[in-house]
C-alpha atoms as an extended CHARMM CRD file, in Angstrom:
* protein
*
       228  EXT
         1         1  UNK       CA              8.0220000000      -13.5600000000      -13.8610000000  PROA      1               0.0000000000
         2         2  UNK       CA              6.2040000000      -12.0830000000      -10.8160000000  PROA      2               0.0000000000
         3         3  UNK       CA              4.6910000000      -14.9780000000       -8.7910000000  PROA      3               0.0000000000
         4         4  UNK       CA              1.4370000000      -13.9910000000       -6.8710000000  PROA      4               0.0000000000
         5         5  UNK       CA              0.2920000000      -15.1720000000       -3.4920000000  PROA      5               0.0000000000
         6         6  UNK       CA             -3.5710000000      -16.1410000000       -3.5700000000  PROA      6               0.0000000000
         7         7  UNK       CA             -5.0820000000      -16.7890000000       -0.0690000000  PROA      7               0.0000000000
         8         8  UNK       CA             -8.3200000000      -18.0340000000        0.8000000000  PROA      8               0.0000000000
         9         9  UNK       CA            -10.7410000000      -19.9500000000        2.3550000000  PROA      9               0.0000000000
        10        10  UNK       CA            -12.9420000000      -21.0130000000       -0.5170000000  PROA      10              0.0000000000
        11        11  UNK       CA            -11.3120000000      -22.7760000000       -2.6970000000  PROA      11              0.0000000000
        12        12  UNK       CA            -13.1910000000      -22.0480000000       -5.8960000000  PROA      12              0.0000000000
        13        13  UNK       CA            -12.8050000000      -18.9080000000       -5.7820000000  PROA      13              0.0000000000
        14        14  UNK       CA             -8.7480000000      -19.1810000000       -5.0840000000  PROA      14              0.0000000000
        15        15  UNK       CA             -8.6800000000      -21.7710000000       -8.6050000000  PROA      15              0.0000000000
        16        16  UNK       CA            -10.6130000000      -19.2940000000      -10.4420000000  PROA      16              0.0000000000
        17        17  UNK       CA             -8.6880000000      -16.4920000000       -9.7920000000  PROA      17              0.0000000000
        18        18  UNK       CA             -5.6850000000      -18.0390000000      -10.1520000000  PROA      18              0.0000000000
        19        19  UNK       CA             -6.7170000000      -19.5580000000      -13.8640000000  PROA      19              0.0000000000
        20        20  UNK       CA             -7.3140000000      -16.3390000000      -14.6320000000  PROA      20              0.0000000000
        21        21  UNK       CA             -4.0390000000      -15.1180000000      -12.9550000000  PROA      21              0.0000000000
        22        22  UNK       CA             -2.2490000000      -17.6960000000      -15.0390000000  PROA      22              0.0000000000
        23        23  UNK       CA             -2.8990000000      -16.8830000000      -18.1210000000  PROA      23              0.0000000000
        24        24  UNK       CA             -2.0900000000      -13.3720000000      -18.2310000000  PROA      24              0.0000000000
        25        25  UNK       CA              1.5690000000      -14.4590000000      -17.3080000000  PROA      25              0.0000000000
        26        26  UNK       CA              1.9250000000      -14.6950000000      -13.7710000000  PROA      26              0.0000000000
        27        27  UNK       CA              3.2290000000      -17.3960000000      -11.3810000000  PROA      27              0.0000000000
        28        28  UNK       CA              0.6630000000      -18.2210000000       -8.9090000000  PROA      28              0.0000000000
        29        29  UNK       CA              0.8450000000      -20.1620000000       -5.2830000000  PROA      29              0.0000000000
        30        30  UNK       CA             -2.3250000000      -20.9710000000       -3.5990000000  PROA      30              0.0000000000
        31        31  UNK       CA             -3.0240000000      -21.1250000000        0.3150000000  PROA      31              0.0000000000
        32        32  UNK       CA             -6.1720000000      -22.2650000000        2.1330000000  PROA      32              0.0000000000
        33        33  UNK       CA             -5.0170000000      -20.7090000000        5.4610000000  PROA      33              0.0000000000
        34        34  UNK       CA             -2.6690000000      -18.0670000000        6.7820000000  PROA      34              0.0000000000
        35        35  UNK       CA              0.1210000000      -20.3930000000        8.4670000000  PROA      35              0.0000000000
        36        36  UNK       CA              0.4820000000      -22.2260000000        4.4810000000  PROA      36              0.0000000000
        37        37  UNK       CA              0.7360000000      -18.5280000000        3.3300000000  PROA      37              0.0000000000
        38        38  UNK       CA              3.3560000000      -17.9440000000        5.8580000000  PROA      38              0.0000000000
        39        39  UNK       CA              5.2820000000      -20.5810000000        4.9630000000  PROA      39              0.0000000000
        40        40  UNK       CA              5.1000000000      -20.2580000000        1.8610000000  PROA      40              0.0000000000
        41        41  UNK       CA              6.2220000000      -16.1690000000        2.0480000000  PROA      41              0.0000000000
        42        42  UNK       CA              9.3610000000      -17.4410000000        4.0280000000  PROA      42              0.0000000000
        43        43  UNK       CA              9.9850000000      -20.1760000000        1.4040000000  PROA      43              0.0000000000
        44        44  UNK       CA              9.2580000000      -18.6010000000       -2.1310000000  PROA      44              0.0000000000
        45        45  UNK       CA             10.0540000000      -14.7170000000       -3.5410000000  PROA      45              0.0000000000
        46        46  UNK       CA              6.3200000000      -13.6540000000       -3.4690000000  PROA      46              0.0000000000
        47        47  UNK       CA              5.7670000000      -10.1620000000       -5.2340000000  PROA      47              0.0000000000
        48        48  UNK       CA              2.5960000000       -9.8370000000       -4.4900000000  PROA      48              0.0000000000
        49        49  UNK       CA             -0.5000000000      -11.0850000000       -2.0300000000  PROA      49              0.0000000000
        50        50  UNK       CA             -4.4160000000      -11.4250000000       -2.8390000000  PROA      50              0.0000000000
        51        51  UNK       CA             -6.2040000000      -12.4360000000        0.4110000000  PROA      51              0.0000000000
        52        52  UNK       CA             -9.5920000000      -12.7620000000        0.6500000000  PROA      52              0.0000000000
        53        53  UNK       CA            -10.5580000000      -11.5950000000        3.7070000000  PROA      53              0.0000000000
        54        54  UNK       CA            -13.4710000000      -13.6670000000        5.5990000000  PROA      54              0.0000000000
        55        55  UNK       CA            -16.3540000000      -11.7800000000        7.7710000000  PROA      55              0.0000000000
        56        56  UNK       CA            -16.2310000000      -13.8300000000       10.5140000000  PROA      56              0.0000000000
        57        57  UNK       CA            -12.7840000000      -13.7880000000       10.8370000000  PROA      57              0.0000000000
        58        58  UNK       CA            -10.6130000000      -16.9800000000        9.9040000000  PROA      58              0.0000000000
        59        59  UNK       CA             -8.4190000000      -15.1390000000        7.7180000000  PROA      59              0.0000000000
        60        60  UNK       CA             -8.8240000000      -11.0890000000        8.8980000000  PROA      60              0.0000000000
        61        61  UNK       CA             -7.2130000000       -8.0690000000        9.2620000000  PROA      61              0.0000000000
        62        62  UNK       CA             -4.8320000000       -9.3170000000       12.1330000000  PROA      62              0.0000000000
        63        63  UNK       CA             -3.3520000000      -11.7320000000        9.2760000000  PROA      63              0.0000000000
        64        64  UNK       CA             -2.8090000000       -8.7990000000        7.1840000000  PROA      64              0.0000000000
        65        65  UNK       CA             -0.9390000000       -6.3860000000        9.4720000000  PROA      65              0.0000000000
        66        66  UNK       CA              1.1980000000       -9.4350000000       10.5220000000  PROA      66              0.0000000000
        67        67  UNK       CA              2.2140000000       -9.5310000000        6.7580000000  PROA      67              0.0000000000
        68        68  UNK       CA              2.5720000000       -6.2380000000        6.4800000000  PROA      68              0.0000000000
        69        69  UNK       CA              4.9940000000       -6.2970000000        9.6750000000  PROA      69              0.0000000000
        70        70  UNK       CA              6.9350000000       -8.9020000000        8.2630000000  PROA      70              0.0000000000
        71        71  UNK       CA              6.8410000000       -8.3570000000        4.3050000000  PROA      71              0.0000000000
        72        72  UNK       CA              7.8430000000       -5.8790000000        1.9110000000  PROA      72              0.0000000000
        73        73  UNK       CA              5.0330000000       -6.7190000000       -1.0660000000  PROA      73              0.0000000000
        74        74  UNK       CA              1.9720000000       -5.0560000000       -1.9590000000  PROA      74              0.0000000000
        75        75  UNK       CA             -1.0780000000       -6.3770000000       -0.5540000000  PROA      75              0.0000000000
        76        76  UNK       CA             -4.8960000000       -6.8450000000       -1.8390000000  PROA      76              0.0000000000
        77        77  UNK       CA             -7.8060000000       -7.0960000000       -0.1410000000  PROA      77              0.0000000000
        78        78  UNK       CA            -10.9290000000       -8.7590000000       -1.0180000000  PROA      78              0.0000000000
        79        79  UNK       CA            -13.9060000000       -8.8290000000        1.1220000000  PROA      79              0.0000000000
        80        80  UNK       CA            -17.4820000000       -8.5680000000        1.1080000000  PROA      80              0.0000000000
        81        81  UNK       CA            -17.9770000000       -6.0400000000        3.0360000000  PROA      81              0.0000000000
        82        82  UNK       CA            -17.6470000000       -2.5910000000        1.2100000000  PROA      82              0.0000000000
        83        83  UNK       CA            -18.7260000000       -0.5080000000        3.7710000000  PROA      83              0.0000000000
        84        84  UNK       CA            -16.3490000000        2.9090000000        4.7650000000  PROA      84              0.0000000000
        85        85  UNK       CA            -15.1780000000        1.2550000000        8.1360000000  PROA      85              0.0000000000
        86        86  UNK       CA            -14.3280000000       -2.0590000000        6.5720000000  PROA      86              0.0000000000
        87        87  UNK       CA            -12.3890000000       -0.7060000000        3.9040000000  PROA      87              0.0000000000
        88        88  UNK       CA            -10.4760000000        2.2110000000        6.0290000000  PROA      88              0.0000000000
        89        89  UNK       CA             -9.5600000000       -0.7200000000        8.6180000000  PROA      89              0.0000000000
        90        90  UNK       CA             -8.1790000000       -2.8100000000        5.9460000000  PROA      90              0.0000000000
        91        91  UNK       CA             -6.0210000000        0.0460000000        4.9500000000  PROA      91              0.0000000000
        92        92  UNK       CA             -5.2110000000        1.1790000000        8.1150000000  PROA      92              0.0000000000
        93        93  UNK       CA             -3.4240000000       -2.3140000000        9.2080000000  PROA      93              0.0000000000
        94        94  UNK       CA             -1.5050000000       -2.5730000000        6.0590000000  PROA      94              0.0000000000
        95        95  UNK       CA             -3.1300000000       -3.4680000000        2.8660000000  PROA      95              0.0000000000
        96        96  UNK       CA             -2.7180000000       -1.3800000000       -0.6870000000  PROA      96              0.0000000000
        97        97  UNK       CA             -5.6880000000       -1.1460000000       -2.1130000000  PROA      97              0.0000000000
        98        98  UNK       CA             -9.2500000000       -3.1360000000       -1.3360000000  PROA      98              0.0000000000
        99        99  UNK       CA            -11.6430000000       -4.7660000000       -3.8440000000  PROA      99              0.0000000000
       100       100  UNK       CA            -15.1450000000       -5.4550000000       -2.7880000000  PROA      100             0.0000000000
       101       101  UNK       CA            -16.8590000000       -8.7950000000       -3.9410000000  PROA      101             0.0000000000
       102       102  UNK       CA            -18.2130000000       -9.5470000000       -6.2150000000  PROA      102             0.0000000000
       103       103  UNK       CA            -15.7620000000       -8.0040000000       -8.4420000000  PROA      103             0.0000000000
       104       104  UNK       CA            -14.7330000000       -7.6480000000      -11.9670000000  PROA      104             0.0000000000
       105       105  UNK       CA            -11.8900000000      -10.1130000000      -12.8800000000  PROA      105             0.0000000000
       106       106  UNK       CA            -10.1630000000       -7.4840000000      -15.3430000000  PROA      106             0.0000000000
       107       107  UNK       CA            -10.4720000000       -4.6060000000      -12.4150000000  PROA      107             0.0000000000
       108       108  UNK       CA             -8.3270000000       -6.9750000000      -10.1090000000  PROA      108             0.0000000000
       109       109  UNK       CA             -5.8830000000       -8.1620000000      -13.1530000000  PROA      109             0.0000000000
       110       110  UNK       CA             -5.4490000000       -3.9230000000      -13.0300000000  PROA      110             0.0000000000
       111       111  UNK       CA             -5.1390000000       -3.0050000000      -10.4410000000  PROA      111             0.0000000000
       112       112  UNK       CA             -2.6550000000       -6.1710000000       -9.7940000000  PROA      112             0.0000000000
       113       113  UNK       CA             -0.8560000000       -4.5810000000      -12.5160000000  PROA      113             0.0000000000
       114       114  UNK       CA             -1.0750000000       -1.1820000000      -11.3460000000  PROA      114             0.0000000000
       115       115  UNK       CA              0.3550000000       -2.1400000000       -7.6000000000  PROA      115             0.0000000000
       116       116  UNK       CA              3.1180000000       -4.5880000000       -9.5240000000  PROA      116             0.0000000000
       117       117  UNK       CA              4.5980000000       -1.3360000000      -11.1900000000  PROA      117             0.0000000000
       118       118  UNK       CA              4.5400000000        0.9360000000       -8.2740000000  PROA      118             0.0000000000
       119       119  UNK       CA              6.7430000000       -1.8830000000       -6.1070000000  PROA      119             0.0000000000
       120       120  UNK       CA              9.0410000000       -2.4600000000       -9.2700000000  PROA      120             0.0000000000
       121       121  UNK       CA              9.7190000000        1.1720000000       -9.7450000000  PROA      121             0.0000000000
       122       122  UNK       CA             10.4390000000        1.7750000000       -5.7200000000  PROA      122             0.0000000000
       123       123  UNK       CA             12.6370000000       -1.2730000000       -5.5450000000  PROA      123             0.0000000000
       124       124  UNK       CA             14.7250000000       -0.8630000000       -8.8520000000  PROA      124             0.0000000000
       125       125  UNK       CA             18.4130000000        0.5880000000       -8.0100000000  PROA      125             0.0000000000
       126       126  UNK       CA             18.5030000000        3.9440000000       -8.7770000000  PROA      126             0.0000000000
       127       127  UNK       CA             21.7540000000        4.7810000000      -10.9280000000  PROA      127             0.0000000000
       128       128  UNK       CA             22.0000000000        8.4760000000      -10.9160000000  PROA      128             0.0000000000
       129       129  UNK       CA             23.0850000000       10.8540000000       -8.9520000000  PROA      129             0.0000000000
       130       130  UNK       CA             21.7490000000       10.5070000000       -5.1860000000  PROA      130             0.0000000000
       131       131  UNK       CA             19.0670000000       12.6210000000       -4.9430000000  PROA      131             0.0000000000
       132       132  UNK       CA             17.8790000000       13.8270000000       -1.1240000000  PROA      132             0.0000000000
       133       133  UNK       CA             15.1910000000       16.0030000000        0.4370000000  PROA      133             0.0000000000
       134       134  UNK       CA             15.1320000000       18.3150000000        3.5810000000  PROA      134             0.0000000000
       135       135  UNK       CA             12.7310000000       20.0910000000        4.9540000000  PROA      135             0.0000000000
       136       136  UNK       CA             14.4000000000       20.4950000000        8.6590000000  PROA      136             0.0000000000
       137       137  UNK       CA             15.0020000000       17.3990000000       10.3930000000  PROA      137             0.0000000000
       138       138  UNK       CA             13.1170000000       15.3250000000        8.2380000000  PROA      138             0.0000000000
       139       139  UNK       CA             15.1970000000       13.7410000000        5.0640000000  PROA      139             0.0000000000
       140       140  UNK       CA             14.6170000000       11.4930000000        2.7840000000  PROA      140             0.0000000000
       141       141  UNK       CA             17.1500000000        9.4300000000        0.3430000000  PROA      141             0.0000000000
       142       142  UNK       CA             15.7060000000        8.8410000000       -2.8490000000  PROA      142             0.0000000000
       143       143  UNK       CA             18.8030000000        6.6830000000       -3.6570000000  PROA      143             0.0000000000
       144       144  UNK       CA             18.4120000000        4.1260000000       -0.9970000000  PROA      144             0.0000000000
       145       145  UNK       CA             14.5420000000        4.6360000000       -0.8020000000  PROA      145             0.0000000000
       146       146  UNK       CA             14.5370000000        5.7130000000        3.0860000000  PROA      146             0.0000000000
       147       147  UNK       CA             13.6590000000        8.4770000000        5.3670000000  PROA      147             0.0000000000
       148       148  UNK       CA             15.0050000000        9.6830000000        8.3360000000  PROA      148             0.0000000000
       149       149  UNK       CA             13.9380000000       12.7960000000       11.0850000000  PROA      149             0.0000000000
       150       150  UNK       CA             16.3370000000       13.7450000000       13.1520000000  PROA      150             0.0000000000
       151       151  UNK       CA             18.9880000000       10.9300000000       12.2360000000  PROA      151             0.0000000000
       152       152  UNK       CA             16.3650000000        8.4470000000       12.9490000000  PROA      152             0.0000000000
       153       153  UNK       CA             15.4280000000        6.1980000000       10.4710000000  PROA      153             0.0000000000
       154       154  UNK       CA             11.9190000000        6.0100000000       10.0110000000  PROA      154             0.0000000000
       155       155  UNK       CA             10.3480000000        2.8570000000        8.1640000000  PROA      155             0.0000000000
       156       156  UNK       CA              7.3340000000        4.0980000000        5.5800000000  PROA      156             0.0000000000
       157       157  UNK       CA              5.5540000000        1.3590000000        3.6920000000  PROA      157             0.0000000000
       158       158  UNK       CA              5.9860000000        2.0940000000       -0.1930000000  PROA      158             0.0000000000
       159       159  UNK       CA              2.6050000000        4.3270000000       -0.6120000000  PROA      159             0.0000000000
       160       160  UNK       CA              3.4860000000        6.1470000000        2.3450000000  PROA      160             0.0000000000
       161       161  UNK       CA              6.7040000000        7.2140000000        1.3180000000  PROA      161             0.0000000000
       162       162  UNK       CA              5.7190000000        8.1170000000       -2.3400000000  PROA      162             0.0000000000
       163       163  UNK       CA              2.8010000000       10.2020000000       -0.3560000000  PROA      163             0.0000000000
       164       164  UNK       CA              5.3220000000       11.8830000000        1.3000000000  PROA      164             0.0000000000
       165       165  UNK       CA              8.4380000000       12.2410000000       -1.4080000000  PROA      165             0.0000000000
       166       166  UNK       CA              5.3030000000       13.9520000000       -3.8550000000  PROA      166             0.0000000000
       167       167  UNK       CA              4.7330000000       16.6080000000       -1.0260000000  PROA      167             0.0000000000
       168       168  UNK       CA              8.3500000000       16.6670000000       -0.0880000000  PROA      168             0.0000000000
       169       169  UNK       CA              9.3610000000       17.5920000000       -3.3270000000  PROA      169             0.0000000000
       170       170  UNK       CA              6.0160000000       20.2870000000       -3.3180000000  PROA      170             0.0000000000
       171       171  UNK       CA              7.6510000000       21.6440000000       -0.5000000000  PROA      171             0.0000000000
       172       172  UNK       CA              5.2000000000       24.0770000000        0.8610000000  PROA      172             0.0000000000
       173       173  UNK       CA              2.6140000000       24.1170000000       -2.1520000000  PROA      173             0.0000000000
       174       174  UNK       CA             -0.7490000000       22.6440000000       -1.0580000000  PROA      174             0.0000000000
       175       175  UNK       CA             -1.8150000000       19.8120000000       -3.0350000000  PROA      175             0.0000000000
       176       176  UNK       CA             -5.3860000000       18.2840000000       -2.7990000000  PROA      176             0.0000000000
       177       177  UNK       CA             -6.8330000000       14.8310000000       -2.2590000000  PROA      177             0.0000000000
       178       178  UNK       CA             -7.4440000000       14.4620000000       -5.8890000000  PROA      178             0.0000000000
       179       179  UNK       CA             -4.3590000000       15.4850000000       -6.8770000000  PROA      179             0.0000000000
       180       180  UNK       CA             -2.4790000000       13.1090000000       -4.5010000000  PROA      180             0.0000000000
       181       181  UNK       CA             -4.4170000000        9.8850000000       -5.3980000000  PROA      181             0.0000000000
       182       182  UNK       CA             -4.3420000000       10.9090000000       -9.7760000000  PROA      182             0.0000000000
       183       183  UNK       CA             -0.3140000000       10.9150000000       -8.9880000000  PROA      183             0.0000000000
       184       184  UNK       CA              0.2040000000        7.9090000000       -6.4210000000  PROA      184             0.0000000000
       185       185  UNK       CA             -2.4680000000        5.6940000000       -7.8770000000  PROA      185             0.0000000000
       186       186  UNK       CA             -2.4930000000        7.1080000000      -11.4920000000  PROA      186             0.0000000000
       187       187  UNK       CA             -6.2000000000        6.5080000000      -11.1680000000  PROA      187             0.0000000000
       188       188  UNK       CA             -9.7470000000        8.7100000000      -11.1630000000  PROA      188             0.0000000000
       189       189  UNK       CA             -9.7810000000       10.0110000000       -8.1190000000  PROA      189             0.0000000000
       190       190  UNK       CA            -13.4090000000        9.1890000000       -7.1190000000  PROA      190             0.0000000000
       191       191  UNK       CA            -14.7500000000        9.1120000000       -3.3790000000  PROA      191             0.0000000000
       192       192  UNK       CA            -11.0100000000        8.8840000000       -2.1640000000  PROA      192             0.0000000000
       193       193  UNK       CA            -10.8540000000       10.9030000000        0.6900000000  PROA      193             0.0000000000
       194       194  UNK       CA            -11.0620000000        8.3880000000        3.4460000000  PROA      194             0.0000000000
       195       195  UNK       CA             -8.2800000000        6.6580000000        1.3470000000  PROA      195             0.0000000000
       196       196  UNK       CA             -5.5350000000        9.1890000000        1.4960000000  PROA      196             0.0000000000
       197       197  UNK       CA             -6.6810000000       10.2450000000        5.0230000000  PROA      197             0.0000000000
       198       198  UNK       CA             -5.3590000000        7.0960000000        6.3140000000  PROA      198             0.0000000000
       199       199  UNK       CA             -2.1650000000        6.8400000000        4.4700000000  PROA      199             0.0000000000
       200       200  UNK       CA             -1.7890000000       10.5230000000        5.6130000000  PROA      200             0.0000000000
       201       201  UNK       CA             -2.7000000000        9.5430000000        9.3410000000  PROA      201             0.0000000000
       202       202  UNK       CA              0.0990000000        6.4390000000        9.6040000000  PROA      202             0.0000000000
       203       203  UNK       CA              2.9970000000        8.5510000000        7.6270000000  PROA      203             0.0000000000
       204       204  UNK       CA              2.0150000000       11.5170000000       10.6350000000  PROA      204             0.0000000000
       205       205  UNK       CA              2.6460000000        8.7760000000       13.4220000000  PROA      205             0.0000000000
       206       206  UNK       CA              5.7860000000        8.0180000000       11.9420000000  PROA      206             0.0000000000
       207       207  UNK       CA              7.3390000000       11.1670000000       11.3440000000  PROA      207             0.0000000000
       208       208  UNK       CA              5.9740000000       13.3930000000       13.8550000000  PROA      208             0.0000000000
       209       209  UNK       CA              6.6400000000       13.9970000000       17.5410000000  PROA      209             0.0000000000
       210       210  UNK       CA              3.1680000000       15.0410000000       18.3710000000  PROA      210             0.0000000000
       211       211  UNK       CA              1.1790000000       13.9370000000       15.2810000000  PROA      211             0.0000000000
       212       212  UNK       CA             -2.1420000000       15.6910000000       16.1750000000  PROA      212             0.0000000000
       213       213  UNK       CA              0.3720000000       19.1870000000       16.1200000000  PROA      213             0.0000000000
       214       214  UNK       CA              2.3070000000       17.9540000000       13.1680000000  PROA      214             0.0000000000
       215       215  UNK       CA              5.4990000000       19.7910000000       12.5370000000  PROA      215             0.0000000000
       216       216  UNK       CA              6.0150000000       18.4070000000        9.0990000000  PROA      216             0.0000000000
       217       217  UNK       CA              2.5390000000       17.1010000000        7.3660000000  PROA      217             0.0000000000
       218       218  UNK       CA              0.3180000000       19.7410000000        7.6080000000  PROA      218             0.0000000000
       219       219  UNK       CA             -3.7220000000       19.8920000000        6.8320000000  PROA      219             0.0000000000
       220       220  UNK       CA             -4.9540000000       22.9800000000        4.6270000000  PROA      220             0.0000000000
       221       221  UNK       CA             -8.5010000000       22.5830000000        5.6050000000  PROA      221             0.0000000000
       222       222  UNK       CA            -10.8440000000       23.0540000000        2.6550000000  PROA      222             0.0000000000
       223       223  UNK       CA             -7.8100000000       22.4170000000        0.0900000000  PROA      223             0.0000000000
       224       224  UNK       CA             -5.8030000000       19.5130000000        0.6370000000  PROA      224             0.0000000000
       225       225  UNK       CA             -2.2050000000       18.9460000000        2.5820000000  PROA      225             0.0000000000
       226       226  UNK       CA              1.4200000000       20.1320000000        2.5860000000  PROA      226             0.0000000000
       227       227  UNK       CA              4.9310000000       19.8400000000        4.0160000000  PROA      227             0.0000000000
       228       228  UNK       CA              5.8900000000       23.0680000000        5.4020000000  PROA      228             0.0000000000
C-alpha cells in the first residue's frame, strides 16, 4: 500500500484531504510543520509528499528543495498562488508537478496516481537484458536507472532522466514541447512550455560543461529540442 505524506499548516485542509486520500486506498501520515515531516520521512517508507505550500513562507520552497536533496519520492505542490513565477520556482527547486488552490479533489487523487506510476515504473528492477545509451561521453544505464558523462555519474531526479532517456533514445530527431510532456506526463499538453523549459534547464546543468553552449541537449528554436 503506498503511504502518502500530507504537510500543512491548516489543519482542515490536511484531514480533508487525507479522508479523501483514505478511502481510495492509500496510507496517509499527517504533519503540521516541516521538522514532523522530516522525521517522519527518516522514520516511515513515504512514497509520496503533498505539501501545501504557505505565501508567507512557514512551509516554502526552501522546505521543498531540502526534500528533494534528501529524498527520492515524488513531490506535490499546492499553493495559492498560480501565477508563472510561482509555479516555475516550485519546479525549479524540486517539486513534480504543482496544483493551484482551490482545486478539484479528483484532479489531485490523479494526478497522485499519475506521479505514483511514473516512480513505480523507474524504481521496479529491470529483468532483461541491460539496455544502455551513448551519444559520446554521455551514457545512460537503463538497467540500474543512472547516467553518467564522461565516467562521471551524474544524479537526475526521475522526470529529468525520463526527459532525457525519451530524447536519448530520439537520438538526433527533434521532438517538441508537446510531444515531450503527452509522453512524460501522459497528459494534454496545454500551456506547458514553461514546464518542460525548466526540467530541460536543470538536466543541461547537470550534464553539460558549459550549459548555455550545450554539447548534448540542444534547442531547435521554433520546433522543440534534441540530443545530437
Amino acid at each position: 500500500m503506498n503511504r502518502i505524506l500530507i504537510l500543512g499548516k491548516d489543519k482542515e485542509l490536511v484531514e480533508c484531504i487525507g479522508f479523501y486520500l483514505a478511502g481510495e486506498g492509500y496510507e496517509i501520515r499527517k504533519a503540521y510543520d516541516e521538522e514532523e515531516a522530516f522525521h517522519i520521512m527518516e522514520k516511515e517508507g513515504i512514497h509520496l509528499l503533498i505539501a501545501d505550500i504557505e505565501e508567507k513562507g512557514q512551509i516554502g520552497f526552501a522546505f521543498v528543495s531540502r526534500v528533494r536533496a534528501g529524498f527520492d519520492l515524488p513531490i506535490i505542490i499546492l499553493s495559492e498562488q498560480g501565477d508563472e513565477q510561482h509555479k516555475v520556482l516550485g519546479l525549479s527547486v524540486g517539486a513534480d508537478d504543482y496544483l493551484v488552490k482551490p482545486c478539484s479533489i479528483l484532479e489531485l487523487i490523479a494526478r497522485i496516481k499519475a506521479q505514483l506510476r511514473r516512480y513505480t515504473q523507474l524504481a521496479c528492477a529491470n529483468q532483461k537484458e541491460t539496455v544502455r545509451f551513448q551519444v559520446g561521453e554521455l551514457c545512460i544505464d537503463d538497467d540500474k536507472k543512472k547516467v553518467t558523462v564522461g565516467g562521471n555519474e551524474v544524479r537526475l531526479t526521475p522526470i529529468e532522466y525520463k526527459i532525457l532517456k525519451l530524447l536519448v533514445e530520439k537520438h538526433g530527431k527533434v521532438l517538441s514541447i508537446d510531444q515531450i510532456y503527452e509522453s512524460i506526463w501522459h497528459m494534454r499538453a496545454v500551456g506547458v512550455d514553461n514546464t518542460v523549459a525548466v526540467h530541460i534547464r536543470h538536466i543541461r546543468e547537470k550534464i553539460e560543461s558549459n550549459p548555455k553552449k550545450p554539447q548534448y541537449l540542444q534547442v531547435v528554436w521554433g520546433a522543440g529540442y534534441k540530443v545530437g
